[in-house]
C-alpha positions as CSV (number, residue, x, y, z in Angstrom):
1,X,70.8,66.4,0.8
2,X,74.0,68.5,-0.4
3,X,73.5,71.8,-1.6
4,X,75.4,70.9,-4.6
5,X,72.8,67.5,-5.2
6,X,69.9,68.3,-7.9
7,X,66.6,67.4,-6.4
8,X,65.2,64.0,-7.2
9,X,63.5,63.7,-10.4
10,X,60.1,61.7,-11.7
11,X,60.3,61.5,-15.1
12,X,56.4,60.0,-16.1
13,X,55.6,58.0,-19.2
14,X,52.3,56.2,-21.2
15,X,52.2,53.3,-22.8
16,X,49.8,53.0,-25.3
17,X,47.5,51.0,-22.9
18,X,46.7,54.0,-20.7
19,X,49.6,52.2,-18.8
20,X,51.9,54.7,-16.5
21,X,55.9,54.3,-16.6
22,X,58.1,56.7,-13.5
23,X,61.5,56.8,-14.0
24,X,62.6,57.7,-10.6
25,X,66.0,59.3,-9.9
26,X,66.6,57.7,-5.9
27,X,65.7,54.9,-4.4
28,X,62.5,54.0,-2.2
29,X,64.8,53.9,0.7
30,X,65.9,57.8,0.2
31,X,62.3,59.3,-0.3
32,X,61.9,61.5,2.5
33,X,59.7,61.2,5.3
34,X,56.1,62.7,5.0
35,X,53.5,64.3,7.3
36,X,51.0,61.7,9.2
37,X,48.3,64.1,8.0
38,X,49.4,64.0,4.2
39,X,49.1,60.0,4.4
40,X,45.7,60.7,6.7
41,X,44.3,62.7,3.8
42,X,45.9,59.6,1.2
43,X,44.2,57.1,3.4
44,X,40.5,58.9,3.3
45,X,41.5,59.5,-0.3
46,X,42.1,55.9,-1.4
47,X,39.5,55.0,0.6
48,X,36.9,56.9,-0.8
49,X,38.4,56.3,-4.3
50,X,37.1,52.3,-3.4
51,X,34.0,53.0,-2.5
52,X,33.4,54.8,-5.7
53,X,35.1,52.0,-7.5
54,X,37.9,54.6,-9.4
55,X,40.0,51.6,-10.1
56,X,43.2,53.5,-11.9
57,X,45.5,52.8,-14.1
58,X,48.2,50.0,-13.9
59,X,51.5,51.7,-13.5
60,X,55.5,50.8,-13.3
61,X,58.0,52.5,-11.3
62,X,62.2,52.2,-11.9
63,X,63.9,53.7,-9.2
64,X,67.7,54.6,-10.0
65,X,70.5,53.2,-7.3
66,X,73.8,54.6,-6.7
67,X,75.7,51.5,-7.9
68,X,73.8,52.3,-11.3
69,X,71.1,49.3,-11.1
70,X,67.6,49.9,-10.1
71,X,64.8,48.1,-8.0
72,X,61.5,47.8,-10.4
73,X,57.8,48.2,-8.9
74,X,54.9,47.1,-10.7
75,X,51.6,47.8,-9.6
76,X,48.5,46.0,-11.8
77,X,46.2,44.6,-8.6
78,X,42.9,46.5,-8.9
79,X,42.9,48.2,-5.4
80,X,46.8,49.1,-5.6
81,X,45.8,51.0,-8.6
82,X,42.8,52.5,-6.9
83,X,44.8,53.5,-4.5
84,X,47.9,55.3,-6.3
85,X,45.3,56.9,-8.4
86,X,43.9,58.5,-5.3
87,X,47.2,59.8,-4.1
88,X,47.8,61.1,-7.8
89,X,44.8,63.1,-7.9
90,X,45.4,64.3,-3.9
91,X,49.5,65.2,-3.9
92,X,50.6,63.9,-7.2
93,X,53.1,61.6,-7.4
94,X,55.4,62.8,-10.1
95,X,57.6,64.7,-7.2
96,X,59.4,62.9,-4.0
97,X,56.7,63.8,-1.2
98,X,54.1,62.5,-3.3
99,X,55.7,59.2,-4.5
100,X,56.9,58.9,-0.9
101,X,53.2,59.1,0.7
102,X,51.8,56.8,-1.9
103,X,54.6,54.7,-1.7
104,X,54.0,54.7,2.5
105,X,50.6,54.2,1.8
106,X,51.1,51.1,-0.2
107,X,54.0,50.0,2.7
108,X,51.5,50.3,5.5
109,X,48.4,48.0,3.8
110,X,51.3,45.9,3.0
111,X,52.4,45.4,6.6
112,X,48.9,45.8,8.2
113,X,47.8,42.1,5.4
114,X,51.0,40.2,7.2
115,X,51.3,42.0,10.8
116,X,48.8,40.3,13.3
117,X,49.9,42.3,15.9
118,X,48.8,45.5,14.8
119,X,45.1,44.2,14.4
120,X,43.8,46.0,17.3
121,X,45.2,49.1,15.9
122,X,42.5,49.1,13.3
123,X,39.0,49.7,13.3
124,X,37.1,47.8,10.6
125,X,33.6,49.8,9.6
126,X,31.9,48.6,6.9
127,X,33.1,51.7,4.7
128,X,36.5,50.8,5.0
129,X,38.7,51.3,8.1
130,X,40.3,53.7,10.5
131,X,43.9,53.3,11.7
132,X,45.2,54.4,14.9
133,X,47.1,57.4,15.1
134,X,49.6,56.5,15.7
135,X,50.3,54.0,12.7
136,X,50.4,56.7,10.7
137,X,52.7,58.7,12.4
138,X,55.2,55.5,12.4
139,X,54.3,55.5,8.6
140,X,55.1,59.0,7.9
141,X,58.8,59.0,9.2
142,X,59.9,55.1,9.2
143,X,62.6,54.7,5.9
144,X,61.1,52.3,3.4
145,X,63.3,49.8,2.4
146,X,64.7,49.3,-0.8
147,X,61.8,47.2,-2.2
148,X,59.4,50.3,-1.1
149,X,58.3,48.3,1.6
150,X,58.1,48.9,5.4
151,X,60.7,46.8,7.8
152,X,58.2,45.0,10.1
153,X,60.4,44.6,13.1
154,X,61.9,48.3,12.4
155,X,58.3,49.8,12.1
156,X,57.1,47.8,15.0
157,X,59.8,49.5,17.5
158,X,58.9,52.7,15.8
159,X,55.6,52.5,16.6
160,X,55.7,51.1,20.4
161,X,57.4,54.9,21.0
162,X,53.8,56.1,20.0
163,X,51.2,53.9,20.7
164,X,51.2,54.7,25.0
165,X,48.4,52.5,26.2
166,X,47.5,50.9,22.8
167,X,47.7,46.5,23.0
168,X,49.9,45.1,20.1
169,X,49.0,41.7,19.5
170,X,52.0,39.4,19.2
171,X,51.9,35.6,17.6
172,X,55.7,35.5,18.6
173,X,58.1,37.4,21.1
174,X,59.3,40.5,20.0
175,X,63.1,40.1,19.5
176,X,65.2,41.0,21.6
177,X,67.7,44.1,20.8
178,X,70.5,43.2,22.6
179,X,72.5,40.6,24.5
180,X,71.4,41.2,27.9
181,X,69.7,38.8,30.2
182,X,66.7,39.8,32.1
């Protein structure tokens, strides 16, 4: 960021449901990257905010582009609120790191529901489940697109830099980066 750039701004708003409104001032894809041990501890958090069945609040987010439009995030399933809630209460998320881990937290159960091949990077308990290392590390620093989401075949490139000796399942090739022949 330029010296002469304000920092980014969370404005936070109720609705007279309880509801939660963020106005935020950047997009998803310019939050910065995060610590794997702040989304750890959001993780354990959300986790334990489940178990005790805290569901949350349903809450909205408008992030601001350049261009002047904005991408809109709307969060009303049960355990997404759980979840935010638990990052709220850990880092709060009216400020960019906090939005940023809960919005990586979010990313990563996103990607883990439609990526096979990270299955064996998860350990299923029957409290809940422990990710691999060195998921969370990929989570912490990989950009978030501009729907707050994580780019499956950016992330999963990412993470093959850290998981040394860890088997990726794969239901498909993984694409090939560039033109050459073997």
């Amino acid at each position: 960021m330029d010296a002469h750039e304000q920092p980014p701004s969370v404005r936070v708003g109720a609705g007279p449901d309880g509801s939660l409104t963020y106005q935020v001032s950047i997009p998803p894809e310019v939050l910065p990257p995060v610590l794997g041990r702040d989304l750890e501890r959001a993780w354990y958090a959300a986790r334990n905010a489940a178990l005790e069945e805290r569901w949350g609040t349903v809450r909205g987010f408008r992030f601001a582009r350049p261009d002047g439009s904005h991408t809109d995030l709307a969060l009303a399933d049960r355990d997404a609120c759980c979840w935010v809630g638990a990052v709220d209460l850990t880092f709060g998320i009216a400020n960019a790191h906090g939005l940023s881990v809960c919005l990586r937290l979010l990313a990563l159960v996103d990607l883990l529901a439609r990526a096979p091949w990270a299955r064996p990077m998860v350990q299923i308990a029957r409290d809940g489940a422990d990710l691999h290392p060195a998921l969370l590390r990929t989570a912490a620093i990989q950009p978030l697109t501009e729907h707050g989401r994580f780019d499956e075949t950016g992330f999963r490139i990412r993470l093959s830099r850290y998981a040394v000796g860890a088997r990726l399942e794969s239901s498909a090739p993984a694409p090939r980066l560039t033109g050459a022949t073997p």
